[in-house]
N, C-alpha and C positions, 0 to 999 in steps of 0.2 A: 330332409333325410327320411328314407324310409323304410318303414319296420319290419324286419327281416321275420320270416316265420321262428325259426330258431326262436329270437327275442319272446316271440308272441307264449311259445308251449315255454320257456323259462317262466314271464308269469305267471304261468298257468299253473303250473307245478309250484310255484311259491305260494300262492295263495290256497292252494292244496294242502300243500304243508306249515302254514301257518294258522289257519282252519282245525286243521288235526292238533297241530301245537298246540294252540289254544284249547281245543275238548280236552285234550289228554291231560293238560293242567286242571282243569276242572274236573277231571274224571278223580283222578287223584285225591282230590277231598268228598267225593262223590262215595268212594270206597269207606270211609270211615263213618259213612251212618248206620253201618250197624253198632254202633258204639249207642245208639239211641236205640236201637232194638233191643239191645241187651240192658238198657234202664225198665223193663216191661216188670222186671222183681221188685223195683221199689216204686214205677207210675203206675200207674190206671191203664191196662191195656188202651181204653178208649183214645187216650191221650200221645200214648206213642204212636199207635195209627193213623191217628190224625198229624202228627206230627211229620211220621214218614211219607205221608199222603203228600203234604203240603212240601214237601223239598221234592218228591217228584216229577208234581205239578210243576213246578217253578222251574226244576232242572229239563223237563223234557222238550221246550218249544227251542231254547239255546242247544240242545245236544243236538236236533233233529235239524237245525238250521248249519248248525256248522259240517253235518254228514254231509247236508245241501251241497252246502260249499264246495267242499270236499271231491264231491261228486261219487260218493257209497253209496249209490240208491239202494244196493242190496241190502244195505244193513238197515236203511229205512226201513222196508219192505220187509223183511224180518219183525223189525222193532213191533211196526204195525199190524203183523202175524200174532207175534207172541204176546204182547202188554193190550197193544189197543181189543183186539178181538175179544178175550174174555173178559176184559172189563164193558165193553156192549155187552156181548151175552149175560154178565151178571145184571147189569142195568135193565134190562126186558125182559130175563126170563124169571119169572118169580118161584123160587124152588120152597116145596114146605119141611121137606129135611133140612133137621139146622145144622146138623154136621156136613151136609152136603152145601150149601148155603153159604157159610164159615167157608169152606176151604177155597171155594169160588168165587167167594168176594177178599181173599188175604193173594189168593193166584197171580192177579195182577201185577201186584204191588211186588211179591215176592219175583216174580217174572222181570219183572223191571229192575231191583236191585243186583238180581242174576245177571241181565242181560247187559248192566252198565258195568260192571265188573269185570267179562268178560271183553266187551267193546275198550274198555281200556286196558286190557294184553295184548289187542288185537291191533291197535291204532299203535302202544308202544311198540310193539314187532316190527309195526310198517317202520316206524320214525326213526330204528335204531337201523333199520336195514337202507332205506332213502338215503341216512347220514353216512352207513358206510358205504355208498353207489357216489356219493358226493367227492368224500373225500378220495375216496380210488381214482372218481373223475378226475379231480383239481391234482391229484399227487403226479395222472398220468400228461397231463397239461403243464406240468412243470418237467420233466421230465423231456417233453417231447421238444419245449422251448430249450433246455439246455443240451439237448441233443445237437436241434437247429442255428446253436451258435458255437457247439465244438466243428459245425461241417465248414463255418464262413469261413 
C-alpha cells in the first residue's frame, strides 16, 4: 500500500502541532516565573538571578527544539536576535559604567522572559485557529458524506 502525499502533509501538520502543543503547555508554566521575580523583596537579588538564569537555561534548548519541530525558523531567528545576541555582546564587551553594565547584563534575561511570554500568545493563537480549520474541516466532511448518501 502506498502512501498518498495527502497522508504524508497530514503528518506533517500533526507533528507540528503536537510540537506546538507541547511548548505551549510548557509555555504556560514558563509564564508564572515572574512569581520568582517578585520574591527579589524578601531574596538576595543575586539569588533570584541566578535562579531565573537557571530556568532559562534549562527551558531554552526544549523551547528552541520544539520551534525546530514545528518548523518557526522565524521565531528561532528572532529568539537568536533578541536573547542570544546581547547576552554575547555582554559576555565580550567589558562596560566600566555600572549602570550601563547592570542594564546589559539583566537585558537578556528580561528579553527572554518577554519574548517567551509572547511566543506563548502567539503559538496559542495559531492552536486555537488550526483547531478551528479542523474542526470546520471534519464538520464539512460530515456534511458532504451525509449529503453523498441523501443523493443514493
Amino acid at each position: 500500500m502506498a502512501i498518498k502525499e495527502a497522508d504524508i502533509l497530514a503528518n506533517t501538520e500533526t507533528l507540528n502541532e503536537s510540537s506546538l502543543r507541547e511548548l505551549y503547555y510548557w509555555l504556560q508554566y514558563e509564564k508564572h516565573t515572574w512569581m520568582l521575580g517578585g520574591g527579589i523583596v524578601w531574596f538576595p537579588y543575586g539569588l533570584i538571578m541566578l535562579g531565573l538564569s537557571v530556568l532559562a537555561v534549562l527551558f531554552t534548548p526544549f523551547m528552541l527544539w520544539q520551534l525546530f519541530r514545528a518548523k518557526w525558523y522565524k521565531s528561532i531567528i528572532v529568539f537568536l536576535a533578541v536573547v542570544i545576541l546581547p547576552f554575547v555582546i555582554n559576555q565580550f564587551i567589558p562596560l566600566e559604567s555600572s549602570v550601563f553594565g547592570f542594564l546589559l547584563s539583566v537585558l537578556p534575561l528580561l528579553n527572554f522572559y518577554i519574548y517567551t511570554w509572547l511566543l506563548s500568545y502567539m503559538v496559542g493563537e495559531y492552536l486555537s485557529k488550526f483547531d478551528f480549520f479542523k474542526r470546520f474541516d471534519l464538520e464539512q466532511k460530515i456534511k458532504d458524506k451525509n449529503l453523498g448518501k441523501e443523493h443514493s
